[in-house]
C-alpha positions, -999 to +999 in steps of 0.1 A: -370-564+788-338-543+788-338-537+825-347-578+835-320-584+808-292-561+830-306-575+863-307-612+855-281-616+827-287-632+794-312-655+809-339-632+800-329-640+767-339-678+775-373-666+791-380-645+760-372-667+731-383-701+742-420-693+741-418-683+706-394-712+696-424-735+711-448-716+689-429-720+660-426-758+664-461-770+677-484-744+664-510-746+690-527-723+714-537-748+739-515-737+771-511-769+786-493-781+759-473-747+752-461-746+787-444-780+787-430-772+752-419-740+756-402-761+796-388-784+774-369-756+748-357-737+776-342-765+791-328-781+759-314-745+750-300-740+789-280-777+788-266-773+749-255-739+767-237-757+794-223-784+775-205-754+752-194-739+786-178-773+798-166-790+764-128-795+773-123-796+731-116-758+734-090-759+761-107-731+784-140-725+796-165-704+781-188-678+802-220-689+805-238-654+798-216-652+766-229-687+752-264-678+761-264-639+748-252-656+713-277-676+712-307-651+724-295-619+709-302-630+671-337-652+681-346-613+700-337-595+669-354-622+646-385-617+671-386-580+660-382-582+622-402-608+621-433-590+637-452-563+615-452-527+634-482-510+633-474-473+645-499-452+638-492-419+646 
């Protein structure tokens, strides 16, 4: 994940997260209905990214990879803390 994330920018972040967001909201493991839901949260998350990028209420524009690396760096680290580790040694 850390060397997509470099390569491709905080879309990764995007890639990463929406599945689990989509999990989260329609608790199925049927994939035909995951994919379109975990299409549909990317998307929704991509276009609220834009229109933070392009709202003229701030009086400059925003970088795209900083919108989308606030928004995916605290759903990555909830994604860890959130899972149980099971290291056995």
């Amino acid at each position: 994940v850390g060397c997509v994330t470099a390569f491709c920018g905080p879309l990764a972040f995007i890639g990463l997260s929406a599945p689990h967001i989509a999990r989260m909201f329609t608790r199925s493991d049927v994939h035909s209905v995951m994919l379109l839901n975990t299409m549909f949260i990317g998307v929704i998350v991509c276009l609220g990214s834009l229109f933070l990028v392009h709202t003229p209420w701030f009086g400059f524009q925003l970088p795209l990879n900083a919108v989308l690396s606030i928004f995916g760096a605290p759903v990555v680290i909830w994604l860890l803390i959130r899972r149980p580790l099971y290291l056995e040694l």
